[in-house]
C-alpha positions as CSV (number, residue, x, y, z in Angstrom):
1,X,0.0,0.0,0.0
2,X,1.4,3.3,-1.3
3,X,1.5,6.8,0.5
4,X,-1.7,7.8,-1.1
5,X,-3.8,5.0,-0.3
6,X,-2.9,5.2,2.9
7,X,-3.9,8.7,3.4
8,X,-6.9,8.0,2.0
9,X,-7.9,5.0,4.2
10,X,-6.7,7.0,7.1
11,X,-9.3,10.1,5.9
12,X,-12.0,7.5,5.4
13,X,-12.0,6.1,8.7
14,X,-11.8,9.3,10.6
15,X,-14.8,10.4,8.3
16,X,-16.4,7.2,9.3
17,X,-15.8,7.9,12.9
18,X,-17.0,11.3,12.5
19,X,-20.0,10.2,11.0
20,X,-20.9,8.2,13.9
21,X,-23.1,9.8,16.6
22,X,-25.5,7.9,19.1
23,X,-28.6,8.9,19.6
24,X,-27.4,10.8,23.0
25,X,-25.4,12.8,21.1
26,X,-27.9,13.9,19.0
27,X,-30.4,14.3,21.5
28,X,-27.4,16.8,23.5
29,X,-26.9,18.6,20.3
30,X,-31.0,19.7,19.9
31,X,-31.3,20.6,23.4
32,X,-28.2,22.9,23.0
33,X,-29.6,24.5,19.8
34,X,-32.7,25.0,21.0
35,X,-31.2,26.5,24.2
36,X,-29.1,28.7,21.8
37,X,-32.1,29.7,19.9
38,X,-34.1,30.5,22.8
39,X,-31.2,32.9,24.4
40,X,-30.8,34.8,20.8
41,X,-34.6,35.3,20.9
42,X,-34.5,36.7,23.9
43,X,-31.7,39.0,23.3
44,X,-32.9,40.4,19.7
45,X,-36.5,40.4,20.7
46,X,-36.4,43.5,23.1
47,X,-34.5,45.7,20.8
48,X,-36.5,44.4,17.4
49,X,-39.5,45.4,19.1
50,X,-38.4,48.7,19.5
51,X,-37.1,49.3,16.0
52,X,-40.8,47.9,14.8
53,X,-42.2,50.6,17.4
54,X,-39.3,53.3,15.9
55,X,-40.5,52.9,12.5
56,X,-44.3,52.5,13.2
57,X,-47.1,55.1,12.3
58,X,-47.9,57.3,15.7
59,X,-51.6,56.9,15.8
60,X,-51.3,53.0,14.8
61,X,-48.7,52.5,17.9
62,X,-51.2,53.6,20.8
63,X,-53.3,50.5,19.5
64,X,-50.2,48.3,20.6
65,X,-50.0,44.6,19.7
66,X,-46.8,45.3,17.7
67,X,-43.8,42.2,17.7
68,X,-40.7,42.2,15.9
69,X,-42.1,44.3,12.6
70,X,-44.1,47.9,11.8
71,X,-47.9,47.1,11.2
72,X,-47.8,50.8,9.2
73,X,-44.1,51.3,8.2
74,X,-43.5,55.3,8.4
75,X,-40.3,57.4,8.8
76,X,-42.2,60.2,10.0
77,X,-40.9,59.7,13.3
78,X,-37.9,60.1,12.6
79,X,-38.6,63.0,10.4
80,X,-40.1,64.7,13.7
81,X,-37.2,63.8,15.9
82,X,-34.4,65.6,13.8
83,X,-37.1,68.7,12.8
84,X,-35.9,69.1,17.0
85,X,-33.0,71.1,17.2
86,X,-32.4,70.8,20.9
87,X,-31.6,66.6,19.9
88,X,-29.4,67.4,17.0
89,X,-27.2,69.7,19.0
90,X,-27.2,66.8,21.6
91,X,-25.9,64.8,19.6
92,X,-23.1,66.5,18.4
93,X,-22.4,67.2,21.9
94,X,-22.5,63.6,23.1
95,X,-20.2,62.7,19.7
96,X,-17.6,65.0,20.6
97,X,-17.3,64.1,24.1
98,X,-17.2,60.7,23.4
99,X,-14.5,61.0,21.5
100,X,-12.7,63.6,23.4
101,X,-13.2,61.8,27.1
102,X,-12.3,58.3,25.2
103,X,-9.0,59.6,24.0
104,X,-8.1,61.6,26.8
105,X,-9.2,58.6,29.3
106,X,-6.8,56.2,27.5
107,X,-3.7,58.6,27.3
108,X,-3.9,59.7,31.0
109,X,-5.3,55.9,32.4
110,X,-2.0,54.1,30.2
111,X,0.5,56.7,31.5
112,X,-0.2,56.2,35.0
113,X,-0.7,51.8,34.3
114,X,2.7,52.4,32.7
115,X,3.9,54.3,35.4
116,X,2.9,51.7,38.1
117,X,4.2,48.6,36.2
118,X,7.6,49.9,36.3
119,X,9.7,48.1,38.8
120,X,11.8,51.2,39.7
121,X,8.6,52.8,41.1
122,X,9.5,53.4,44.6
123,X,5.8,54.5,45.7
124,X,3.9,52.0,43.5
125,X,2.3,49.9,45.9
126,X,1.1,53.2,47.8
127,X,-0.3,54.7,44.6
128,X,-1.6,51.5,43.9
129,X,-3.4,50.9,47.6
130,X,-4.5,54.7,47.2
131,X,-6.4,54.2,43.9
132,X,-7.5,51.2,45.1
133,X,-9.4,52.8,47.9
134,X,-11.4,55.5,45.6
135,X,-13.4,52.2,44.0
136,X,-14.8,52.3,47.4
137,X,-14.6,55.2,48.9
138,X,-16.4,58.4,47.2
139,X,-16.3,61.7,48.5
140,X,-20.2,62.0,47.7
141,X,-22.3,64.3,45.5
142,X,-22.2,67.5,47.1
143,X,-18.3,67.6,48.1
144,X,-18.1,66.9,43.9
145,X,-20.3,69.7,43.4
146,X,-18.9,72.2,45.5
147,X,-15.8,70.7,43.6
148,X,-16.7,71.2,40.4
149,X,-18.0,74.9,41.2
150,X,-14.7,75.9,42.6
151,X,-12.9,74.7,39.4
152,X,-15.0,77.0,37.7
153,X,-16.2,74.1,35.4
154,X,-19.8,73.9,35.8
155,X,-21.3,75.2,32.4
156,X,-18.3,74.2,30.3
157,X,-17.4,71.3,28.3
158,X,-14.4,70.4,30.2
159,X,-17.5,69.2,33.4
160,X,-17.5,66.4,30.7
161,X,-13.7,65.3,30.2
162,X,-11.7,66.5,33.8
163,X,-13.8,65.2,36.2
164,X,-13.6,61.1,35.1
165,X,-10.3,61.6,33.3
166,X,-8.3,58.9,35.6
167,X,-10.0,55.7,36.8
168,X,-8.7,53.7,39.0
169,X,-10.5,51.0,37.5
170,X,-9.7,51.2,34.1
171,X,-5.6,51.7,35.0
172,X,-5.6,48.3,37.1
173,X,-7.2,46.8,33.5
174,X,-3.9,48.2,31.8
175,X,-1.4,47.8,34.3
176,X,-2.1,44.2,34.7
177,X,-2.2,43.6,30.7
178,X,1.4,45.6,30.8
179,X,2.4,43.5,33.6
180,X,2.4,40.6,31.4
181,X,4.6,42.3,28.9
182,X,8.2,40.6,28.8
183,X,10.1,43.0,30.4
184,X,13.2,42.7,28.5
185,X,11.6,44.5,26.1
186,X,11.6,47.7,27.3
187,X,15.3,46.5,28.4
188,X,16.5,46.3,24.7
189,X,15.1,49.2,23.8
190,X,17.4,51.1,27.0
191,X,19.7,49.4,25.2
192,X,19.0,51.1,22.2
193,X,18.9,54.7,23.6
194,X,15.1,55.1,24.0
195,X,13.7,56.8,26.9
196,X,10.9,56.2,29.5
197,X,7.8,58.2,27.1
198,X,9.4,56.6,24.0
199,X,9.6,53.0,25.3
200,X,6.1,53.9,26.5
201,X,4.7,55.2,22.7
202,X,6.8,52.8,20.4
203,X,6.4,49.5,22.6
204,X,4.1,49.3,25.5
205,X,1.2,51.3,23.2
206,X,1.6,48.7,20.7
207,X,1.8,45.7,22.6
208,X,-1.4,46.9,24.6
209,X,-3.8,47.4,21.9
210,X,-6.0,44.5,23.1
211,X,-6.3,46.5,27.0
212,X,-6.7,49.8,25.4
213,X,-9.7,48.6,23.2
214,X,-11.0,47.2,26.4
215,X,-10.8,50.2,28.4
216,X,-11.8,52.4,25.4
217,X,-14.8,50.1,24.9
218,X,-16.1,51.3,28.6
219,X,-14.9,54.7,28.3
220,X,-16.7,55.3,25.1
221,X,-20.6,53.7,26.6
222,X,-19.9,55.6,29.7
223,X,-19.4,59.2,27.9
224,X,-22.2,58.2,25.0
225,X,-24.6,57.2,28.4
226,X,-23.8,59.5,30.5
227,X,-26.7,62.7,31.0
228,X,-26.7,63.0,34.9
229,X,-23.9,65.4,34.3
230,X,-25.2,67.4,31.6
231,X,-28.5,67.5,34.5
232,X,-26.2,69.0,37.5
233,X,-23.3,71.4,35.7
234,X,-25.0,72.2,32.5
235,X,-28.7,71.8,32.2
236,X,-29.4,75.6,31.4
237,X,-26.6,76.0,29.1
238,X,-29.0,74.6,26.1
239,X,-25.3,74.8,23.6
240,X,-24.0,71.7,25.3
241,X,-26.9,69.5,26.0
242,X,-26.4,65.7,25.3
243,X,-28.8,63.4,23.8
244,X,-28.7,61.0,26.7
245,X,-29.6,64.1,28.4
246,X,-32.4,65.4,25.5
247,X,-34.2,61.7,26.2
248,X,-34.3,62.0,29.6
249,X,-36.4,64.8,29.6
250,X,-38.8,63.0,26.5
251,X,-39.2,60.2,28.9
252,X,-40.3,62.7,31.4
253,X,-42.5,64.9,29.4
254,X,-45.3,61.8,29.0
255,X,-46.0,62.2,32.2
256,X,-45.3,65.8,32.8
257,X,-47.0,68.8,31.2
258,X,-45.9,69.9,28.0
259,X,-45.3,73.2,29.6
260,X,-42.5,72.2,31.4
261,X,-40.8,71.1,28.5
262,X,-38.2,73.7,27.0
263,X,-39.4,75.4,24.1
264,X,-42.5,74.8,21.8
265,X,-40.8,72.6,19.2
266,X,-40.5,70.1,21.7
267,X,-44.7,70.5,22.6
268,X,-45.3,70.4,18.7
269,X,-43.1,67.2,18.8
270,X,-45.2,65.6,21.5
271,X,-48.4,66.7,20.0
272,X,-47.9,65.2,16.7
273,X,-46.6,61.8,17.9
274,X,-47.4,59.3,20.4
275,X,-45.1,59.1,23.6
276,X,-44.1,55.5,22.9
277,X,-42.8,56.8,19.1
278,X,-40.9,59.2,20.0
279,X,-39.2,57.3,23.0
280,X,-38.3,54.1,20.4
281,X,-37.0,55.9,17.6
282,X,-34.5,58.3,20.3
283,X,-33.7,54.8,21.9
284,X,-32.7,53.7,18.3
285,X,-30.8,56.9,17.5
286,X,-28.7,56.5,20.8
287,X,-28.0,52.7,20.3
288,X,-27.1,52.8,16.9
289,X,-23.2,54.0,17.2
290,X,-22.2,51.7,19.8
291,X,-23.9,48.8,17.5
292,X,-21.2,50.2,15.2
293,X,-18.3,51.0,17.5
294,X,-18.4,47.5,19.6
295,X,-17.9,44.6,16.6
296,X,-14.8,46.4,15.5
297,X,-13.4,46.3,19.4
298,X,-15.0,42.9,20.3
299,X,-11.9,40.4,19.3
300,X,-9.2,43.3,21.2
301,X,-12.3,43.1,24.1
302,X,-12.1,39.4,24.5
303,X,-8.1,39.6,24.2
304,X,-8.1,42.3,27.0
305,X,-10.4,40.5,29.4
306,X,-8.4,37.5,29.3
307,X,-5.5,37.8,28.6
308,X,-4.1,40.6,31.3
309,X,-5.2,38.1,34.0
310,X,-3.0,35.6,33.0
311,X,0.9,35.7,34.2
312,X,3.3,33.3,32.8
């Protein structure tokens, strides 16, 4: 029997194996698809029920009885929503500090990570205790008031970016990822002539893309989510509103007078559309870039979760 034929008689009986399944494992195989199927149901139903809502006529939706798809398809709601300036501006607003506070949390939460995973750190383990203790420990909401007010910030963009710049959280997600870096990298390049903020740029930022999609995955939902702030330092300054913040107050107005909602557009908004319309297709408009942002992150998110807690 020649190489060939033995190849093939090898690929024949581990198809034949293959082919062979008892009826246990065929009876495990259904129950795990169907369990499958039933999670993914679960999952998409919620949010395909609020598309179908989104993109269903007004009138119509106060009937109810609506699944997964529009009884009247319409993109009148949608229409309405943008016609509303104060949302547009919000969501400009919420882009750019999503951007801004995602960038700026990743330089500054690295640094310090980098800074703490170096062995020549004297004070390491007291920075490290000390940040450590602000997960549980919080001054409160008033002393980060009166903060905020002495720092002059309140009605200014930077409320958005300063006040979460550094957390302690996000730098132990780094720092352990780093951790696991070979360190005699960062030797060579001594070696080489490089200093501390170049071994920092050209070979610890590199090597830690996986941790720094992570981190920039949780920074970014946190500044897109975020409105409580927009409610305590700049909720009269209608020129940086957020959208998160512009929803609040639509969930609010269907059981609040009209009156009490700023300016008429937003009363000719309500009035032309049911409640339930209006809060569906906003919900849509504030999931829709993080559906876009997160599969582009997810293998670096799965990298970064895993693989900075393992030390070799």
């Amino acid at each position: 029997m020649d190489a060939s034929e033995s190849t093939a008689s090898t690929g024949k009986s581990k198809r034949s194996k293959l082919s062979f399944r008892s009826p246990q494992d065929w009876i495990f195989d259904t129950f795990v698809y169907l369990f499958i199927g039933i999670v993914t149901v679960a999952t998409l139903y919620p949010f395909l029920n609020v598309l179908a809502i989104s993109f269903n006529d007004s009138v119509d939706t106060v009937r109810g009885g609506i699944s997964i798809y529009p009884r009247e398809f319409t993109l009148e709601n949608y229409k309405l929503i943008f016609s509303y300036d104060g949302l547009i501006t919000g969501f400009k607003i919420s882009v750019l500090r999503t951007v801004v506070g995602t960038l700026a949390g990743l330089v500054s939460g690295s640094m310090v990570a980098y800074t703490l995973s170096r062995q020549e750190f004297q004070a390491r383990r007291f920075v490290s205790v000390f940040l450590a203790i602000t997960m549980y420990v919080s001054g409160g909401l008033i002393p980060g008031f009166i903060l905020i007010k002495n720092l002059d910030l309140i009605n200014t963009f930077a409320v958005y970016i300063l006040p979460g710049l550094v957390s302690a959280f996000n730098i132990f997600i780094i720092r352990s990822f780093i951790d696991g870096i070979p360190y005699a990298l960062q030797e060579s390049a001594k070696l080489d002539g490089a200093n501390d903020f170049t071994i920092y740029w050209r070979v610890i930022l590199p090597l830690s893309k996986p941790a720094l999609a992570t981190v920039a995955l949780f920074l970014a939902v946190g500044q897109w989510n975020s409105w409580f702030d927009t409610y305590l330092f700049n909720g009269s300054n209608e020129s940086l509103t957020t959208l998160q913040y512009e929803l609040m107050k639509v969930l609010q107005s269907t059981t609040v007078s009209s009156n009490n909602v700023r300016g008429e557009n937003m009363s000719q908004l309500m009035s032309q559309v049911s409640p339930d319309s209006v809060k569906m297709a906003i919900t849509i408009i504030a999931t829709i870039p993080i559906l876009i942002v997160y599969p582009f992150l997810q293998k670096y998110f799965v990298k970064g979760m895993t693989l900075g807690a393992v030390k070799s």
